[in-house]
C-alpha positions in Angstrom: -12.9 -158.6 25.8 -9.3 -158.0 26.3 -6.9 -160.8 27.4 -5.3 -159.4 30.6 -3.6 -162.6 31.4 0.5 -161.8 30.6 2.6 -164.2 28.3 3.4 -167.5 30.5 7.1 -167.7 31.3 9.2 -170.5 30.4 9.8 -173.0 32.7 13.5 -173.3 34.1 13.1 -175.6 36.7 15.1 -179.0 35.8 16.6 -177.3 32.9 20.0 -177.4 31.2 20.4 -174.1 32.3 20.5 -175.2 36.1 23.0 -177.9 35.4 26.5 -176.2 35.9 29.5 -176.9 33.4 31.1 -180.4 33.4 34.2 -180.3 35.8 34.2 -177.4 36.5 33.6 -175.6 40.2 31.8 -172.2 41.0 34.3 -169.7 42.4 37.6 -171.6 42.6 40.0 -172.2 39.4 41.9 -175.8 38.7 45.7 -175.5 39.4 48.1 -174.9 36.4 49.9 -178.2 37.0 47.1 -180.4 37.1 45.3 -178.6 33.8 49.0 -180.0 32.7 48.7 -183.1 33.6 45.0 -183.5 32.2 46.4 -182.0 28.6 49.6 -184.1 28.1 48.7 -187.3 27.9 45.8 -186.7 24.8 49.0 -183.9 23.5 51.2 -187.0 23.1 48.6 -189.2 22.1 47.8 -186.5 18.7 51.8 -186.2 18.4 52.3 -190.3 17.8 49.1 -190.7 15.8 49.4 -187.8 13.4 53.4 -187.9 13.4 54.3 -184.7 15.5 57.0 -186.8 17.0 59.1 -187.0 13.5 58.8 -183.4 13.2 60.0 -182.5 16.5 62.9 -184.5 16.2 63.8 -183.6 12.8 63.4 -179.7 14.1 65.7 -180.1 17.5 68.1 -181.7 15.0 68.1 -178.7 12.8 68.7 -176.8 15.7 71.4 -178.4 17.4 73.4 -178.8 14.3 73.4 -175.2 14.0 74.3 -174.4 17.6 76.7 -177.3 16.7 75.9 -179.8 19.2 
């Protein structure tokens, strides 16, 4: 005899696949401002530990000595 039964479906109930995105909210989008003020502190964090600072500075020198500020 044939099998008539179909392929059993996979279980989704108290899956991942339920669980929405961390932070984030269905329908509605974060303000600009505060995605700024999420980003800059862990921006400035990188620029101290990996020396972004020094090259900023050393660039708006360039700069301003060639505007001749």
């Amino acid at each position: 005899m044939t099998r008539t039964a179909g392929r059993p479906t996979a279980r989704t109930h108290g899956s991942l696949a339920e669980v929405p995105a961390f932070g984030t909210r269905p329908g509605s989008r974060r303000h600009p401002l505060v995605a700024i003020a999420m980003v800059l502190p862990l921006a400035a964090l990188l620029a101290v530990v990996f020396g972004g600072v020094e090259a900023v500075v050393t660039q708006a020198s360039s700069v301003a000595g060639l505007l001749g500020l």
